[in-house]
N, C-alpha and C positions, 0 to 999 in steps of 0.2 A: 406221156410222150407227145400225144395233142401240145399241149403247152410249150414244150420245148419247139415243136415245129412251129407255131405259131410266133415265136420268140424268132425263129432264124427268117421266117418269112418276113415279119417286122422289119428284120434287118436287112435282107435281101432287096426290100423294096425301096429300101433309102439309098442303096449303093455299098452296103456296109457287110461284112464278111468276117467272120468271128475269129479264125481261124485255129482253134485252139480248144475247137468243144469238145469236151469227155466229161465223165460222170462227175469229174473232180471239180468241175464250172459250171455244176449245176443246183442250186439251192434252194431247199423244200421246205414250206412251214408244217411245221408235226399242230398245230394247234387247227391248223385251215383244211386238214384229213390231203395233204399233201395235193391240192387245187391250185396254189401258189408258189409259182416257182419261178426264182431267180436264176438266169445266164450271165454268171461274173467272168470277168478276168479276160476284157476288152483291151487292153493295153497294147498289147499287138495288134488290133485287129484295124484292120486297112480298107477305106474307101476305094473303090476301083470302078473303072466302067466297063459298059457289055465287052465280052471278049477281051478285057484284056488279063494277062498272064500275070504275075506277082512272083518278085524271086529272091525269096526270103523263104528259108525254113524254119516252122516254130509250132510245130504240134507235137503233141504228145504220141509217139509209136505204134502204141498199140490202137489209135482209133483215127490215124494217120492216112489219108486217101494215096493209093500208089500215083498216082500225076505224082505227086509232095516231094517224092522221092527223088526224082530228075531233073527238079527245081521246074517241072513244068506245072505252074499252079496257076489253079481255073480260077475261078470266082465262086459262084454257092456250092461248086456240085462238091467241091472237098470237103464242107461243112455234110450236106446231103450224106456225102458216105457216114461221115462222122455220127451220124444222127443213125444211121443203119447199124455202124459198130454200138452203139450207145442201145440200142432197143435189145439186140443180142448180148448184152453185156447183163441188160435189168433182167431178159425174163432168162436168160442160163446161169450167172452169175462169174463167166468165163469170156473172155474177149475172143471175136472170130476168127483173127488169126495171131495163134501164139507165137512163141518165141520164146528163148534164153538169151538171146543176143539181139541187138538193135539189127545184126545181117543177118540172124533168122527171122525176124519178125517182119524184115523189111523182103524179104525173099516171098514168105505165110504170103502177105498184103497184095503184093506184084501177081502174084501164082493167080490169087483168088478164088482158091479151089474153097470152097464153104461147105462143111459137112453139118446141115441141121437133121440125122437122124439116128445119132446118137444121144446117151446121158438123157436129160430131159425134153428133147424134141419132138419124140413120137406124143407126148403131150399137151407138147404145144400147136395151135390150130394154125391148118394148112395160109389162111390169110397174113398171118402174123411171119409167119418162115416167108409167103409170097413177098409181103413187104421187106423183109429183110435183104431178100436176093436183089429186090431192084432197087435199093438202096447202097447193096455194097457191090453191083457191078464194076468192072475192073474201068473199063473204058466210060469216062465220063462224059462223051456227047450220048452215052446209051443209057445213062445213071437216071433213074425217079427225082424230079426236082422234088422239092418243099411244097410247091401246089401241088404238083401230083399225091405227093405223097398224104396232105392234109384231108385229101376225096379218095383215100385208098379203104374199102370195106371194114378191113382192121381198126382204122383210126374211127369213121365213121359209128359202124356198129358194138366196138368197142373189143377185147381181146375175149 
C-alpha cells in the first residue's frame, strides 16, 4: 500500500489525479515478492489545479469517494478515499461499503457508516482500522491526504 501511495503522491504533485483507482488498476510483479507496482488505466485521469472541482464521472462504485456522486469532485482527496477503499478491500477481501445496486452502494458510500469490527477486524491492528477511517471520511476537507497518509504509524512501521 506504501507503493501505491507513493504512486498517487507522485501524481498529486505534478497536478495529476488518477480518478479511477481500484484494485483492478493496480499491477504487481509475483517475480519482485510484490515491491513493484504498477497504477494503470490513466486515460481519464485529468490535470487540475488547487481547488478546482472536476465534472465528469468515471470511477468505479465501489471504491467511488461520495463528493463523485454529486458531480462535486475534489482533486487527490477522491483518489485518498479510494486508497482507503483499496487497503480495506486487500486486508478483508470485502469492499467497505457494499451494495447490490449502484443506489445501494451509492447510499453504503454517502452514509459512511464503516463497520471494522466484524469478520476479520478484531485481527486486524487498531493502526491499520485507524488509517482506514481517516482515509474513508465522508467529508473531504476532513479526509487523510497521501502525505498524511505516507507518515501514518501503519504505513511507517508496517501492518
Amino acid at each position: 500500500m506504501e507503493k501505491i501511495l507513493e504512486a498517487m503522491n507522485h501524481c498529486h504533485s505534478r497536478c495529476l489525479y488518477h480518478g479511477f483507482l481500484r484494485p483492478g488498476n493496480i499491477l504487481t510483479e509475483k517475480k519482485s515478492n510484490f515491491e513493484d507496482i504498477r497504477v494503470i488505466n490513466f486515460p481519464l485521469s485529468l490535470g487540475f489545479e488547487n481547488n478546482t472541482k472536476l465534472d465528469e464521472k468515471f470511477q468505479f462504485p465501489y471504491f467511488m469517494a461520495p463528493e463523485l456522486f454529486d458531480n462535486k469532485y475534489g482533486t487527490e482527496e477522491a483518489d485518498c478515499w479510494s486508497c482507503g477503499a483499496i487497503i480495506c478491500f486487500l486486508l478483508s477481501g470485502k469492499v467497505p461499503f457494499p451494495g447490490d445496486t449502484d443506489a445501494e452502494i451509492k447510499a453504503s458510500i454517502q452514509a459512511g457508516k464503516l463497520d471494522l469490527s466484524e469478520g476479520v477486524w478484531p485481527s486486524v491492528s487498531d493502526n491499520a482500522k485507524d488509517l482506514i477511517s481517516k482515509l474513508l471520511t465522508v467529508d473531504p476537507e476532513q479526509r487523510m491526504s497521501v502525505e498524511e497518509a505516507l507518515e501514518h504509524p501503519w504505513i511507517i512501521t508496517g501492518p
